[in-house]
ChimeraX commands (.cxc) that place a marker at each C-alpha (Angstrom):
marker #1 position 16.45,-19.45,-28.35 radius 0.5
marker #1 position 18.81,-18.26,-25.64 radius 0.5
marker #1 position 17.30,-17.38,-22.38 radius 0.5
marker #1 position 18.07,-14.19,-20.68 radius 0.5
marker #1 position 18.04,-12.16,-17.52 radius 0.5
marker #1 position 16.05,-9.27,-16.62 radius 0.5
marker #1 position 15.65,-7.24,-13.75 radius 0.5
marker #1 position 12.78,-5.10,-12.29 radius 0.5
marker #1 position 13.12,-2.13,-9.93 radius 0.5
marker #1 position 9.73,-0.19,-8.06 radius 0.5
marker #1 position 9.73,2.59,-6.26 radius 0.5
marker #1 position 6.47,4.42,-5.26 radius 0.5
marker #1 position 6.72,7.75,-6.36 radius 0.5
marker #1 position 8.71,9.54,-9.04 radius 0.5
marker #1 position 10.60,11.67,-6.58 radius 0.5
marker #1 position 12.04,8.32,-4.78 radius 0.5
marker #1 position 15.86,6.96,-6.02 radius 0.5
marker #1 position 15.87,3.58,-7.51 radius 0.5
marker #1 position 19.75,3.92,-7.10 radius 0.5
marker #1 position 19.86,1.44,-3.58 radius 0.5
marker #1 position 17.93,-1.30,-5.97 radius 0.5
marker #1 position 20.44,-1.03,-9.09 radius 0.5
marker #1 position 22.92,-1.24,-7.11 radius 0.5
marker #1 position 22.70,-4.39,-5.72 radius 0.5
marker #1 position 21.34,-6.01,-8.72 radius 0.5
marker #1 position 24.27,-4.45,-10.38 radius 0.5
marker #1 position 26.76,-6.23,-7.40 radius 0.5
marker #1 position 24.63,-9.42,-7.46 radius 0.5
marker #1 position 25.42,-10.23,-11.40 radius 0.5
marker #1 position 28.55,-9.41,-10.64 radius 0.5
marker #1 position 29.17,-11.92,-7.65 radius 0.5
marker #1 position 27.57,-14.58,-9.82 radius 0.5
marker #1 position 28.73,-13.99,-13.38 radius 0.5
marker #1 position 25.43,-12.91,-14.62 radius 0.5
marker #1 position 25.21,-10.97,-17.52 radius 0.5
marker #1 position 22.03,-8.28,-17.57 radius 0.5
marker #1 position 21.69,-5.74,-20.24 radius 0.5
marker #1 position 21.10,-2.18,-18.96 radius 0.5
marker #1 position 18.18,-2.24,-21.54 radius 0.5
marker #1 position 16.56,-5.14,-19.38 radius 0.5
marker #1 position 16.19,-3.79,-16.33 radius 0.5
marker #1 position 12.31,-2.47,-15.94 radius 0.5
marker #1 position 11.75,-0.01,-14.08 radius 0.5
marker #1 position 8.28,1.86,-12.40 radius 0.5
marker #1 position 7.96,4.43,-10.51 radius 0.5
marker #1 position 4.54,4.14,-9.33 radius 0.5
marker #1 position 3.12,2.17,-5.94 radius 0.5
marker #1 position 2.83,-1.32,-5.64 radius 0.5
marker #1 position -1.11,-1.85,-5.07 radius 0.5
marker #1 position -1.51,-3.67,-8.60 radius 0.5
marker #1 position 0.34,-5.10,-11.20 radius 0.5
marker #1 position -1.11,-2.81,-13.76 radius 0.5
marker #1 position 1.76,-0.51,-13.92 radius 0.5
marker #1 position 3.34,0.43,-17.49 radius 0.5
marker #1 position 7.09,-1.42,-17.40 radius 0.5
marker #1 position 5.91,-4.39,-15.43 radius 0.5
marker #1 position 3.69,-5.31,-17.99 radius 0.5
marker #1 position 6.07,-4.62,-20.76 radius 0.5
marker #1 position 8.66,-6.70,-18.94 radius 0.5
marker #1 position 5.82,-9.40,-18.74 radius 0.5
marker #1 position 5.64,-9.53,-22.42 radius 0.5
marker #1 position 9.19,-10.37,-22.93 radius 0.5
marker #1 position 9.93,-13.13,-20.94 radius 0.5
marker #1 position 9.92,-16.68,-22.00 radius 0.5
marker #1 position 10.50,-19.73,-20.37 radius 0.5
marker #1 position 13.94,-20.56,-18.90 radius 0.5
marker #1 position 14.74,-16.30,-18.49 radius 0.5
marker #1 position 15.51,-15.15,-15.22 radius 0.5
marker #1 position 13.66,-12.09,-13.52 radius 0.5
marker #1 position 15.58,-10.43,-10.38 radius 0.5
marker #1 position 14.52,-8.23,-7.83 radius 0.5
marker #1 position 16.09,-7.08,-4.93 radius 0.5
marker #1 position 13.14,-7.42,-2.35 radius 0.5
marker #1 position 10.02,-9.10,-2.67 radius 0.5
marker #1 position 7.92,-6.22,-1.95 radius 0.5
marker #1 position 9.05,-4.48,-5.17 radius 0.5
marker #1 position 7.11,-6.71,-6.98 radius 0.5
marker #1 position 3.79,-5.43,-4.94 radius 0.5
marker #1 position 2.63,-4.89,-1.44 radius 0.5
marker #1 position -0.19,-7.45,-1.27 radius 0.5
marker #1 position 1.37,-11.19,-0.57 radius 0.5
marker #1 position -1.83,-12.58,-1.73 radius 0.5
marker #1 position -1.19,-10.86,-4.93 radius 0.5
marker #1 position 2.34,-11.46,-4.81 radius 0.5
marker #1 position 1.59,-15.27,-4.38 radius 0.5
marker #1 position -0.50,-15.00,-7.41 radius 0.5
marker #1 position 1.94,-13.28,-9.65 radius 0.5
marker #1 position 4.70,-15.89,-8.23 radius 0.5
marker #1 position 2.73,-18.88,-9.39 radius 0.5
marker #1 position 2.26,-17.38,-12.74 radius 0.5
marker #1 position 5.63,-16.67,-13.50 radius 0.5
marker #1 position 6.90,-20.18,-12.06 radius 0.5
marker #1 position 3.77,-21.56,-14.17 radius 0.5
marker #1 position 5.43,-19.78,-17.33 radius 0.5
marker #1 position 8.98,-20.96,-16.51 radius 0.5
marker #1 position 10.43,-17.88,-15.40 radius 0.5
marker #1 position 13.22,-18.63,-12.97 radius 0.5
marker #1 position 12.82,-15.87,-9.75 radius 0.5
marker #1 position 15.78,-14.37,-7.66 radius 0.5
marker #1 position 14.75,-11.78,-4.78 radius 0.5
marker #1 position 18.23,-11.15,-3.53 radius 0.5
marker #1 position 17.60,-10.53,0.05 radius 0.5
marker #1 position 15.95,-13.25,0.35 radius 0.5
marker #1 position 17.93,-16.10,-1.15 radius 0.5
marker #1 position 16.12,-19.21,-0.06 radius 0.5
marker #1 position 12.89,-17.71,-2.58 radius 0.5
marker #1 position 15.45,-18.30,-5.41 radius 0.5
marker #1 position 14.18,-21.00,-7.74 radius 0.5
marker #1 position 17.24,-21.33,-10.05 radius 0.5
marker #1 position 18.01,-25.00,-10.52 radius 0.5
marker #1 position 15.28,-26.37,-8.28 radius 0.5
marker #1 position 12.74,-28.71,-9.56 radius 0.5
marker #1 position 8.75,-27.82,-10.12 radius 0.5
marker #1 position 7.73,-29.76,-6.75 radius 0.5
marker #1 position 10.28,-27.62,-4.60 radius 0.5
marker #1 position 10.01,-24.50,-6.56 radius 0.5
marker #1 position 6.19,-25.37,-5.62 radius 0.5
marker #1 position 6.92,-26.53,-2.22 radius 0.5
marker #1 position 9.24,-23.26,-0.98 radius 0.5
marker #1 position 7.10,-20.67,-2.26 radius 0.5
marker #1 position 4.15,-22.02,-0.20 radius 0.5
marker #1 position 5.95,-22.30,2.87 radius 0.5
marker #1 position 7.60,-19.02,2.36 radius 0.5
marker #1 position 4.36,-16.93,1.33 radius 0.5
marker #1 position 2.25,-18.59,4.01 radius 0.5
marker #1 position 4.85,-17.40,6.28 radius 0.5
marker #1 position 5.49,-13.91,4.85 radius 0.5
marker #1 position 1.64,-13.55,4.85 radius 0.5
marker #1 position 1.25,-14.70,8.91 radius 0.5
marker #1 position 4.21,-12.00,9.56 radius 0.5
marker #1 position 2.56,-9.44,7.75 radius 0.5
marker #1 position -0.98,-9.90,9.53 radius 0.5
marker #1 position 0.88,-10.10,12.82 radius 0.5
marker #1 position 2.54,-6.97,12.11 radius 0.5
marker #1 position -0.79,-5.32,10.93 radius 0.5
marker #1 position -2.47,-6.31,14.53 radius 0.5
marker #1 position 0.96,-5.11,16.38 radius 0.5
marker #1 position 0.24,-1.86,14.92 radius 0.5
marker #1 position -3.47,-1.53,15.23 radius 0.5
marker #1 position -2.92,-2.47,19.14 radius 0.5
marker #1 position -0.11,0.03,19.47 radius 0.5
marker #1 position -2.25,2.85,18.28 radius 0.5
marker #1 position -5.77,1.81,20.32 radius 0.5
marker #1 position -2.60,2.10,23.11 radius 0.5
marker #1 position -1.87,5.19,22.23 radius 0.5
marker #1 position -5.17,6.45,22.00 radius 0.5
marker #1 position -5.76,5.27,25.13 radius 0.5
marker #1 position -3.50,6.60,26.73 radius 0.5
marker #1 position -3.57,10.19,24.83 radius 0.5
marker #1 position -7.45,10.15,26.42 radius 0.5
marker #1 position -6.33,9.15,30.21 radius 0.5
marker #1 position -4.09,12.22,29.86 radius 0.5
marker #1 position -6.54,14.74,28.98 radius 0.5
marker #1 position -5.94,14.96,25.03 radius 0.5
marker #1 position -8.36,15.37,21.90 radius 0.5
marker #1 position -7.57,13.42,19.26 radius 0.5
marker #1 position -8.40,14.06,15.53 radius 0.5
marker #1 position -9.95,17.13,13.93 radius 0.5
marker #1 position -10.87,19.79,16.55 radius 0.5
marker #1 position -14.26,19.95,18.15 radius 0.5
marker #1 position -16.75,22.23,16.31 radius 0.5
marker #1 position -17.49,25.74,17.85 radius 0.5
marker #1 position -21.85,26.08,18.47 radius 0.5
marker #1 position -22.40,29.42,18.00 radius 0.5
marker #1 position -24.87,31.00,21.11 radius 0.5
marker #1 position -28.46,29.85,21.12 radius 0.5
marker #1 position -27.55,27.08,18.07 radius 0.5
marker #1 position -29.57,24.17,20.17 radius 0.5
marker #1 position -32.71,26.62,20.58 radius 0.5
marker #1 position -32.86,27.53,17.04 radius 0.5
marker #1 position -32.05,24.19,15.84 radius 0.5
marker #1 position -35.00,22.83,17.49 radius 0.5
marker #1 position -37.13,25.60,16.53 radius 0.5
marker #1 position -35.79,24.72,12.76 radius 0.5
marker #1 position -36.64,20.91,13.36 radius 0.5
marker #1 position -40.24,21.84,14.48 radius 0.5
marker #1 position -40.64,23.72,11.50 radius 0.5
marker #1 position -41.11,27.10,13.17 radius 0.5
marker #1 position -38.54,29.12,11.53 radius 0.5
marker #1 position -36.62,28.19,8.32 radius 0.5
marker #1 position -32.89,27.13,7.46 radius 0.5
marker #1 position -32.16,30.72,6.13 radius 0.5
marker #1 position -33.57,32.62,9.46 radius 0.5
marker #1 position -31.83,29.68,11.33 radius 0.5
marker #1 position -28.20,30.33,9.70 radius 0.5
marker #1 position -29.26,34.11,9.73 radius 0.5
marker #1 position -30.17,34.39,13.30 radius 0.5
marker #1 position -26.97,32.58,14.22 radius 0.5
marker #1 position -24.94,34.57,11.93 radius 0.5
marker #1 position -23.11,31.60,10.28 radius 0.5
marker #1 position -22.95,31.01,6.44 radius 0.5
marker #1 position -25.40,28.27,4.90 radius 0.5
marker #1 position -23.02,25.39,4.86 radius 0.5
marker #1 position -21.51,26.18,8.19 radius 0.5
marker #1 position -24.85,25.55,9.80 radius 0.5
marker #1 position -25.48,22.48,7.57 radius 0.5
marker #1 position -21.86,21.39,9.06 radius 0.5
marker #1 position -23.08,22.09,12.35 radius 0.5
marker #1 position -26.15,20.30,11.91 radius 0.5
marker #1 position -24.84,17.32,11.03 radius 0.5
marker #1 position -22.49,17.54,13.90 radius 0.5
marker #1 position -25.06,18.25,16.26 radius 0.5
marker #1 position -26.88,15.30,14.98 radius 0.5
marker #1 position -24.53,12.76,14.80 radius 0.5
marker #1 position -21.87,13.57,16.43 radius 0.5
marker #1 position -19.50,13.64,13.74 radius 0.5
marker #1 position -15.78,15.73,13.42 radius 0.5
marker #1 position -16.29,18.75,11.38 radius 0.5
marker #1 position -14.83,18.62,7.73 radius 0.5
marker link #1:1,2 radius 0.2
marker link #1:2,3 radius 0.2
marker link #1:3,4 radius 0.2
marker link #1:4,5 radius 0.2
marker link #1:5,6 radius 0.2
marker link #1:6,7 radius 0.2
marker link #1:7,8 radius 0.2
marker link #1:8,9 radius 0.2
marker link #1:9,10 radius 0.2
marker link #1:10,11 radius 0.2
marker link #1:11,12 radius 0.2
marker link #1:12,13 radius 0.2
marker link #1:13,14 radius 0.2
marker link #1:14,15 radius 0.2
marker link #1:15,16 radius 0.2
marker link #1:16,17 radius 0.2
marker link #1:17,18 radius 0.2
marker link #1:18,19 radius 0.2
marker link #1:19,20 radius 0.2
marker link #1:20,21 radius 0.2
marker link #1:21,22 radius 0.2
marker link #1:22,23 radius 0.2
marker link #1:23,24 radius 0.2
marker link #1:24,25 radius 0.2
marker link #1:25,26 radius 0.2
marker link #1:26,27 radius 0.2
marker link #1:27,28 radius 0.2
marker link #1:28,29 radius 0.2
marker link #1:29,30 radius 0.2
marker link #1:30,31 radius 0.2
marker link #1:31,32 radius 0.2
marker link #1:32,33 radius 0.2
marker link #1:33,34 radius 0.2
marker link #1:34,35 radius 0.2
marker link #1:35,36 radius 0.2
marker link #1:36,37 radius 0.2
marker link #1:37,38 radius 0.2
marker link #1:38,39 radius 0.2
marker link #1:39,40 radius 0.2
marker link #1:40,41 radius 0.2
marker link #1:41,42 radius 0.2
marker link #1:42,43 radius 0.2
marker link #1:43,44 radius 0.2
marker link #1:44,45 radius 0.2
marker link #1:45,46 radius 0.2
marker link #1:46,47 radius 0.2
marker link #1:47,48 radius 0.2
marker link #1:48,49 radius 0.2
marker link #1:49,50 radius 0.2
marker link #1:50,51 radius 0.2
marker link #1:51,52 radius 0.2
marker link #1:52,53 radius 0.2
marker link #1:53,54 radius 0.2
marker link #1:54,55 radius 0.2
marker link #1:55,56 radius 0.2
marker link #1:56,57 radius 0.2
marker link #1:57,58 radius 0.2
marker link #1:58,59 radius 0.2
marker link #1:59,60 radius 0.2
marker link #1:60,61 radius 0.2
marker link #1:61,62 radius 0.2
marker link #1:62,63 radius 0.2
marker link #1:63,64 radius 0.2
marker link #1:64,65 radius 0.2
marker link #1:65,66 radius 0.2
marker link #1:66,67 radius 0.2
marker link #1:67,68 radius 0.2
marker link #1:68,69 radius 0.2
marker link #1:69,70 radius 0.2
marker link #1:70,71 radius 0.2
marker link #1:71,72 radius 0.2
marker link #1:72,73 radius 0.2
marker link #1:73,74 radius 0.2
marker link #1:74,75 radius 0.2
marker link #1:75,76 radius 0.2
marker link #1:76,77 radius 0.2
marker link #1:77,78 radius 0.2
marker link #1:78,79 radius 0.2
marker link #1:79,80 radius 0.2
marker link #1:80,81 radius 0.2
marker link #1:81,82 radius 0.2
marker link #1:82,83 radius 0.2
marker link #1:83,84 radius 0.2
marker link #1:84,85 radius 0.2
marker link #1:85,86 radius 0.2
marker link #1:86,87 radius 0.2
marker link #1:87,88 radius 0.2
marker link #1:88,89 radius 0.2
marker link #1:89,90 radius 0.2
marker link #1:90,91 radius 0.2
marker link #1:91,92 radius 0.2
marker link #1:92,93 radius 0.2
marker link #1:93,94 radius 0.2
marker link #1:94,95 radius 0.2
marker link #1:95,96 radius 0.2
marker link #1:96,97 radius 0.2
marker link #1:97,98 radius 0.2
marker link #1:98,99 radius 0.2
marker link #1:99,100 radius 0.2
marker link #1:100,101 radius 0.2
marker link #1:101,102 radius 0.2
marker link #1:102,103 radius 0.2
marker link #1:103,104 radius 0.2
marker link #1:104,105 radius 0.2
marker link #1:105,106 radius 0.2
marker link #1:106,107 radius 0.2
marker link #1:107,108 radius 0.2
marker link #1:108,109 radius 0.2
marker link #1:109,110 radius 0.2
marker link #1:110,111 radius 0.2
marker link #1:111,112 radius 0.2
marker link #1:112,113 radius 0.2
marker link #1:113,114 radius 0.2
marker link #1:114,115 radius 0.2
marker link #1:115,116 radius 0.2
marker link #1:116,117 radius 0.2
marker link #1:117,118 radius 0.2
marker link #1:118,119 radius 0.2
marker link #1:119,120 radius 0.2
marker link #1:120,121 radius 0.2
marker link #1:121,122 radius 0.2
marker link #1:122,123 radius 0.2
marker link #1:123,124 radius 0.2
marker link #1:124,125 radius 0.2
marker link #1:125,126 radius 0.2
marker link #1:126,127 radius 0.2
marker link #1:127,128 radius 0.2
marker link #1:128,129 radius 0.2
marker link #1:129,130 radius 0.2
marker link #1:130,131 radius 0.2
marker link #1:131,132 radius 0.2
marker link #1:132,133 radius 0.2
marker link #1:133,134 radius 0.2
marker link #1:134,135 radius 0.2
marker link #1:135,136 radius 0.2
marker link #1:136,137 radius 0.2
marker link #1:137,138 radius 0.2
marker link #1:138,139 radius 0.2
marker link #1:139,140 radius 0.2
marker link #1:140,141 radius 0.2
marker link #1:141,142 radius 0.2
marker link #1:142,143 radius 0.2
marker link #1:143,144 radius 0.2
marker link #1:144,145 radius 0.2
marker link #1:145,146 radius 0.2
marker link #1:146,147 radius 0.2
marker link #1:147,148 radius 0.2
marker link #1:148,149 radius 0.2
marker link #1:149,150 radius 0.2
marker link #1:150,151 radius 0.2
marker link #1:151,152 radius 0.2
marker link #1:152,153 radius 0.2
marker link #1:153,154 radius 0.2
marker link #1:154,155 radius 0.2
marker link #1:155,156 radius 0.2
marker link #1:156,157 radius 0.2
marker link #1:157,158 radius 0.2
marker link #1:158,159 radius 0.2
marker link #1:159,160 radius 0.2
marker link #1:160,161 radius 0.2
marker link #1:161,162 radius 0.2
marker link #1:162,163 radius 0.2
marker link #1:163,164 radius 0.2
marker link #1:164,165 radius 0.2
marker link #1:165,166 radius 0.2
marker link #1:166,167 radius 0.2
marker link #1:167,168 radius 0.2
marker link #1:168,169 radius 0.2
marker link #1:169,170 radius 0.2
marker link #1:170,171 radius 0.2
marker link #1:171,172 radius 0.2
marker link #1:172,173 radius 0.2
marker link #1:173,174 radius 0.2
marker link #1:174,175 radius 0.2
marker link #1:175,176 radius 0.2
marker link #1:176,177 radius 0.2
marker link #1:177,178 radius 0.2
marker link #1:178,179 radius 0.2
marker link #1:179,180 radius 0.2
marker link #1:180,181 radius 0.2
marker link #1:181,182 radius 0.2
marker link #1:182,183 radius 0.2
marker link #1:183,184 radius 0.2
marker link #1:184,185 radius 0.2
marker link #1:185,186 radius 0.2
marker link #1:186,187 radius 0.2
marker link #1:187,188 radius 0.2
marker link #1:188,189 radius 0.2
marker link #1:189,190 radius 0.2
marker link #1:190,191 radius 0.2
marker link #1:191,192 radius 0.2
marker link #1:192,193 radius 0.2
marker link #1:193,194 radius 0.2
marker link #1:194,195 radius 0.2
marker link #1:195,196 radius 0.2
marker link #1:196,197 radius 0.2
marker link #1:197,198 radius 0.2
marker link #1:198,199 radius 0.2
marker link #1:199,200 radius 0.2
marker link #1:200,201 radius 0.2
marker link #1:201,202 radius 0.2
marker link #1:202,203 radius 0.2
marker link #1:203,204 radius 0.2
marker link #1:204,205 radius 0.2
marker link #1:205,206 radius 0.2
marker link #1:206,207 radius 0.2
marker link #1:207,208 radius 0.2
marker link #1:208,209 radius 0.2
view
């Protein structure tokens, strides 16, 4: 049976244009004489936290060994590079050759098992490192900014809650056991949940919702 080529395309919502991605698939078989059906090119429109999405899966059950999938980045295949890794190795396992086009050196066209093996480690190990670095770049950027939004004054998040008067006299009253919730939320002329809110803001300290 003849092999063939197929080509999957991702974008995270159905408002987003998958135009930048068929394009340079469309310029890539082009440059190397590939020829792609428009019929095989798979295309979801849905985010990238699993692999359960509708055309993937339906593109999964048409390869065979010795076809070709191509993608233009390797994040449209998912955001996780563990998962990624996974779904590498699977497809490599299958004999599915791979071409991410913007990042050539992933390509495994006409490489043997041990350096199709060999590359994606090195590559994924890598990709992963520069993703967790990133992840800590941005987690340190925003305790900066936090920081420094605090030395100048400002309140982050959701505003501070409003006590009405007298809420920390009849709150203990109400935790004594003296009055009830509806003369507490009466007296302080609040609606039920309001003082519930308040309560449990009170108590621990907690943004109101």
């Amino acid at each position: 049976m003849a092999t063939k080529t197929f080509a999957y395309v991702r974008v995270s919502s159905k408002d987003q244009n998958i135009g930048r991605q068929i394009y340079a698939i469309d310029e890539y078989c082009k440059i190397n004489k590939v020829k792609i059906d428009e019929r095989d090119i798979y295309i979801d429109k849905i985010s990238g936290k699993d692999f359960n999405r509708e055309s993937y899966q339906a593109l999964k059950l048409v390869l065979r060994e010795g076809d070709t999938l191509i993608v233009k980045e390797l994040d449209r295949l998912g955001r996780n590079m563990n998962m990624i890794k996974e779904e590498w190795q699977s497809l490599i396992k299958k004999g599915i050759n791979i071409i991410v086009i913007d990042t050539p050196f992933l390509n495994t066209i006409e490489k043997t098992d041990l350096e199709k093996n060999l590359i994606s480690n090195i590559v994924f190990e890598l990709l992963t490192y520069l993703a967790e670095k990133e992840r800590v770049k941005l987690k340190q950027r925003q305790a900066e900014g936090i920081a420094v939004a605090k030395t100048n004054g400002k309140h982050l998040g959701r505003p501070r809650a409003d006590f009405p008067d007298g809420f920390e006299k009849v709150y203990n009253e109400w935790k004594d056991g003296k009055i009830t919730a509806v003369y507490a939320f009466t007296s302080l002329k609040v609606p039920k949940s309001t003082y519930y809110k308040l309560v449990r803001i009170y108590e621990k300290k907690i943004p109101i919702l």
